[in-house]
C-alpha positions in Angstrom: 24.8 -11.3 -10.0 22.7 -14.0 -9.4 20.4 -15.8 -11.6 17.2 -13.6 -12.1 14.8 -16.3 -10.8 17.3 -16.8 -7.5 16.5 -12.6 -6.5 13.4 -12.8 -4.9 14.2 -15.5 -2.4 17.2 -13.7 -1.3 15.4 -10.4 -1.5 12.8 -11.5 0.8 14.7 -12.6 3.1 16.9 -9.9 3.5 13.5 -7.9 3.8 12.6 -10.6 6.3 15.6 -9.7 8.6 14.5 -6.1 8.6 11.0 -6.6 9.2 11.6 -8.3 12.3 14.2 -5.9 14.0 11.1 -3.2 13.1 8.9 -5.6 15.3 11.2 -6.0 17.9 12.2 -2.4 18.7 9.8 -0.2 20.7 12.1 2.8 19.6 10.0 4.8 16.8 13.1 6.2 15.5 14.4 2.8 14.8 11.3 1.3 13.8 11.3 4.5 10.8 15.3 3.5 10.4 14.2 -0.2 9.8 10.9 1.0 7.8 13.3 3.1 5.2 15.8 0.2 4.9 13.3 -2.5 4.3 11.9 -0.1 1.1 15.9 0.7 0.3 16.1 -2.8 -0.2 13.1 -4.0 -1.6 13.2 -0.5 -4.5 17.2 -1.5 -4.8 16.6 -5.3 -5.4 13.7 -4.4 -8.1 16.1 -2.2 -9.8 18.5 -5.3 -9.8 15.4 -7.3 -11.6 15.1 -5.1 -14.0 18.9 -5.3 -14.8 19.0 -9.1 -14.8 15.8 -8.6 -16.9 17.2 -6.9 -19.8 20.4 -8.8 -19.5 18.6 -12.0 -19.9 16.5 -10.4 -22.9 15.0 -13.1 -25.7 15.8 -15.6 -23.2 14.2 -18.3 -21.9 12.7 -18.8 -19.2 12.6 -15.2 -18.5 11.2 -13.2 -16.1 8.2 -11.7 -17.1 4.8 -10.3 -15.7 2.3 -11.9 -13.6 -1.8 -11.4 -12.6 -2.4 -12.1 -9.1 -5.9 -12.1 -7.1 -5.5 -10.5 -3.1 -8.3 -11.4 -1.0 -9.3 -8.4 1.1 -12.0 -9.4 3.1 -15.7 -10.4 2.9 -18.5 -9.0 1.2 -20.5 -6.5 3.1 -17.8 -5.8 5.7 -16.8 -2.4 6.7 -14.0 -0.9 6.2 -13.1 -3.1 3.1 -12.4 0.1 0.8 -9.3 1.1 3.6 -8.0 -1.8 3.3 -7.9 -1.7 -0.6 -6.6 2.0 -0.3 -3.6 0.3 2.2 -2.9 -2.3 -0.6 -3.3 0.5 -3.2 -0.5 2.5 -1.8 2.1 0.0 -1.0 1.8 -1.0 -4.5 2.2 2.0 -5.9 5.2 2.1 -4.3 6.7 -1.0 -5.7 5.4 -1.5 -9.0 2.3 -2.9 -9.1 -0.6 -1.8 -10.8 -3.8 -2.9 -9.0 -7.6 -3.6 -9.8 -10.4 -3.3 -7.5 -13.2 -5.9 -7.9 -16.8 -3.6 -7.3 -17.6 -4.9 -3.9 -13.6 -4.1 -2.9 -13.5 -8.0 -1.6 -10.5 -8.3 -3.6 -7.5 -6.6 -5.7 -6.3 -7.7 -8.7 -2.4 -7.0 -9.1 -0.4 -7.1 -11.8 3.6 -6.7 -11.5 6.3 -8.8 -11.7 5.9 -12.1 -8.2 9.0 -10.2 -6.7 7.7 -6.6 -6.4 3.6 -8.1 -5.4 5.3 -11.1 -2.6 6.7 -7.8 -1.1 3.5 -5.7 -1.5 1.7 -8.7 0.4 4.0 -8.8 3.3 3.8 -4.9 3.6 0.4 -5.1 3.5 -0.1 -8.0 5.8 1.8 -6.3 8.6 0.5 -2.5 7.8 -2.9 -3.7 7.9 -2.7 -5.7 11.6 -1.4 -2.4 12.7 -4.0 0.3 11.0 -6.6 -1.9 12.4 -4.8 -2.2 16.0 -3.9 1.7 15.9 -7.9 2.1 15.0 -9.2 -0.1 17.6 -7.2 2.4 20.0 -8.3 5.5 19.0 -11.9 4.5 19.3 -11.7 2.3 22.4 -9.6 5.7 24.0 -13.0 7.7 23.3 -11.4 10.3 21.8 -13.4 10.7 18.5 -16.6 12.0 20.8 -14.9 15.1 20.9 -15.0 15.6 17.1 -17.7 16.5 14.4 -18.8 15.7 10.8 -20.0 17.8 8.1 -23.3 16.2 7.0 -25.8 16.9 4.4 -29.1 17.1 5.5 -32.0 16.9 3.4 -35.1 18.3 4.1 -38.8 19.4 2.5 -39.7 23.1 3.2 -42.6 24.3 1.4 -42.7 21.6 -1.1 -39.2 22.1 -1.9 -36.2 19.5 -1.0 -33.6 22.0 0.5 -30.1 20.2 1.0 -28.1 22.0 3.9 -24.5 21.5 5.6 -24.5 20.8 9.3 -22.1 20.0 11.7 -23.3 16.2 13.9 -20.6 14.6 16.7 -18.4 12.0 14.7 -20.1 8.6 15.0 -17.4 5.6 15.6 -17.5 4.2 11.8 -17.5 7.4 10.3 -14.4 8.4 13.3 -12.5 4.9 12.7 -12.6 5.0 7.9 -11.4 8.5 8.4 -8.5 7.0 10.8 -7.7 4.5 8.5 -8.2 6.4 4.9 -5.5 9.0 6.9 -3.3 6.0 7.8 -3.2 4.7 4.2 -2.0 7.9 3.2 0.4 8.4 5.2 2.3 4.9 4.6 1.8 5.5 1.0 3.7 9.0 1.1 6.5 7.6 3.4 7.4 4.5 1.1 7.3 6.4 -2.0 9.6 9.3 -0.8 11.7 6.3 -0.1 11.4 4.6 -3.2 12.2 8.1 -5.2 15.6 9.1 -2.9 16.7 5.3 -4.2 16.7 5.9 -7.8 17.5 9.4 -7.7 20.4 7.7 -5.9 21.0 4.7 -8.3 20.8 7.1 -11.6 23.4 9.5 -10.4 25.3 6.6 -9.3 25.2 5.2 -13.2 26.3 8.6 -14.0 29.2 8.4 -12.3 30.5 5.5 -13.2 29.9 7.1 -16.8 27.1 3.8 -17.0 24.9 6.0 -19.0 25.4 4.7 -22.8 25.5 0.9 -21.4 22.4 -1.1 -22.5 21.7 -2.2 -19.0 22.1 0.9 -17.6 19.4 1.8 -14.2 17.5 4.4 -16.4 16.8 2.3 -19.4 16.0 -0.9 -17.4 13.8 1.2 -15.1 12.4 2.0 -18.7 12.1 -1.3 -20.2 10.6 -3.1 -16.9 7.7 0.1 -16.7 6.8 -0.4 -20.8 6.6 -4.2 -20.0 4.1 -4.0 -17.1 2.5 -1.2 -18.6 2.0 -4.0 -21.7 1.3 -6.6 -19.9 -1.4 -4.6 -17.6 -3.1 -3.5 -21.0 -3.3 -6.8 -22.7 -4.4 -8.5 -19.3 -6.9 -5.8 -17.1 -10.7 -6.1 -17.9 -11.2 -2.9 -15.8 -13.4 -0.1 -16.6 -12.3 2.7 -15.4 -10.1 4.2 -12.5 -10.4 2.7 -8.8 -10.7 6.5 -7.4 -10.4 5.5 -3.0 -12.9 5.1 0.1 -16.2 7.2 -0.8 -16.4 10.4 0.6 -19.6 10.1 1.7 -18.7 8.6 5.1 -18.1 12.4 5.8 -14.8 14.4 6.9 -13.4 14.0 10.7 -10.4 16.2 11.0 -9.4 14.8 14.4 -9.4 11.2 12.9 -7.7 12.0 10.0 -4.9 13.8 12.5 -4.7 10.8 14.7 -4.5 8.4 11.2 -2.0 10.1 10.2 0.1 10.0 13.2 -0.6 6.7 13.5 1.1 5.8 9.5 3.6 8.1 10.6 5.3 5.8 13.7 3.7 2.3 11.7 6.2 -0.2 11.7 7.0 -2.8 9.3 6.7 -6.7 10.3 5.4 -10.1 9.6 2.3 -10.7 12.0 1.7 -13.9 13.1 -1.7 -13.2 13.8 -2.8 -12.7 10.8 -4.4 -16.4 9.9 -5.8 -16.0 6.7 -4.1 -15.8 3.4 -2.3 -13.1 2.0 -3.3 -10.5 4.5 -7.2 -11.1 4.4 -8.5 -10.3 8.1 -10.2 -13.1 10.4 -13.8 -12.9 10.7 -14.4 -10.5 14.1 -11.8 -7.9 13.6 -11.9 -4.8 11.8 -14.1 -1.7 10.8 -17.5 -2.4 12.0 -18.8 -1.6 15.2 
C-alpha cells in the first residue's frame, strides 16, 4: 500500500478516468455503469485511508481532518439553497459533514481533503447538469401544465382566514421543485452505492477471518467516523441543523417527477464550463428567471 499522503492523487485520477468515459457515452446504461464505479472507487479508496490511517497511528505527519469553505454562489441569487442541498448529498455520501452559512452563499465542509476534493468534483459536474436538465424542462414548457398548493390569506368579516388553493406552477417555483427532486435523487443513488461497498468490504474481512486484526475495515471505518465526528465538534460554530430548500416555494408534483428522472440518468464528469472555483456557477446561469 502506498504512502497515505500518495492515495488521493492516485484516487483522483482513477475517478478522473471514470468521469470522463461517463461524459463521453450517450448510453444511460453506461453512463449509470460509470456513475456506480466512479462511487465504487472513490467509497473503496476512502476505506483504504482509513486503513493507512490507523496503520500510521501516533505518527507524524499523519493524515488527519480538514475545514474547508465551498463557494456556492452569490448572495440574493435563486436557487442557491438547491445547490447547497446537491453539495449536501454528495457529501453525505462520502464523509463529509457540511455547514451552511445563513444566506446559503457557501458550505462549510469538514472531512478528510480526499473524501471533500471528490465531493467538489461530484458536485461541479452534478451541478452543470441539474441546472442544464432545469433549463430544459422549463424552456420545453412543460411546467404550465402543472399546479401548486398555495396558501391564501384573506380578511372575511374582520377575521384573517388562511385557505389552500390550487394556482398553475409559476417557472421558479416549477424549476427549485426540479432541482430539490434532482438533489434527491443523486443523493439516494450514491449512497446505495456507497452501502453495497462496505457491506461488500466487511464480509470480505470476514472471510479472510480479518475480523480481530487492528486494521480491520470495521474498526478503521470506526476510528476514521469518531475522528471526524471529533474534529467536526471541536471545529463547527453552527447552531443548529441545516434542515434543506424552504418549503414555502410550494409543492409541484410534475417537477419533482421530471427532477427526479433527471438525477436518475445524471452522469458524472468534469465540466469544462464551469469557470469559477470549486463548482461556484458564472454570473447569468441558474435559478432565476
Amino acid at each position: 500500500m502506498s504512502a497515505p499522503n500518495q492515495v488521493p492523487e492516485r484516487m483522483l485520477t482513477r475517478i478522473g478516468g471514470l468521469l470522463r468515459k461517463a461524459e463521453a457515452t450517450d448510453n444511460e446504461h453506461e453512463a449509470e455503469a460509470f456513475l456506480a464505479a466512479a462511487q465504487r472507487l472513490a467509497t473503496r479508496s476512502s476505506i483504504d485511508l482509513a486503513v493507512a490511517r490507523a496503520h500510521v497511528a501516533g505518527r507524524e505527519r499523519r493524515v488527519t481532518p480538514v475545514q474547508r469553505i465551498i463557494p456556492i454562489g452569490e448572495p440574493g441569487r435563486k436557487g442557491l439553497r438547491t445547490y447547497v442541498q446537491l453539495f449536501v448529498a454528495i457529501a453525505h455520501a462520502n464523509d463529509v459533514r457540511c455547514d451552511v452559512a445563513r444566506t446559503s452563499t457557501q458550505v462549510y465542509a469538514y472531512g478528510f481533503a480526499a473524501d471533500i476534493d471528490l465531493c467538489e468534483a461530484l458536485y461541479t459536474s452534478l451541478l452543470v447538469q441539474m441546472v442544464r436538465a432545469g433549463d430544459h424542462y422549463i424552456k420545453s414548457g412543460a411546467y404550465r401544465e402543472a399546479t401548486v398548493d398555495k396558501i391564501v390569506t384573506e380578511r372575511r368579516h374582520g377575521a384573517v382566514v388562511r385557505r389552500r388553493v390550487r394556482v398553475p406552477a409559476a417557472a421558479v417555483t416549477a424549476r427549485l421543485n426540479f432541482q430539490m427532486a434532482f438533489a434527491e435523487r443523486i443523493g439516494r443513488r450514491l449512497a446505495e452505492v456507497k452501502s453495497c461497498v462496505e457491506a461488500e468490504a466487511l464480509e470480505a474481512d470476514a472471510i479472510a477471518g480479518d475480523a480481530s486484526a487492528s486494521v480491520g475495515t470495521a474498526v478503521a471505518l470506526r476510528n476514521k467516523e469518531v475522528e471526524l465526528v471529533d474534529f467536526y465538534r471541536r471545529t463547527s460554530e453552527a447552531r443548529g441543523t441545516w434542515r434543506g430548500p424552504a418549503a414555502s416555494t410550494g409543492h409541484s408534483a410534475a417537477a419533482r417527477q421530471a427532477g427526479d428522472r433527471a438525477g436518475r440518468v445524471a452522469r458524472l464528469g468534469l465540466s469544462p464550463e464551469l469557470g469559477a472555483a470549486r463548482g461556484e456557477l458564472a454570473p447569468g446561469g441558474g435559478a432565476g428567471e
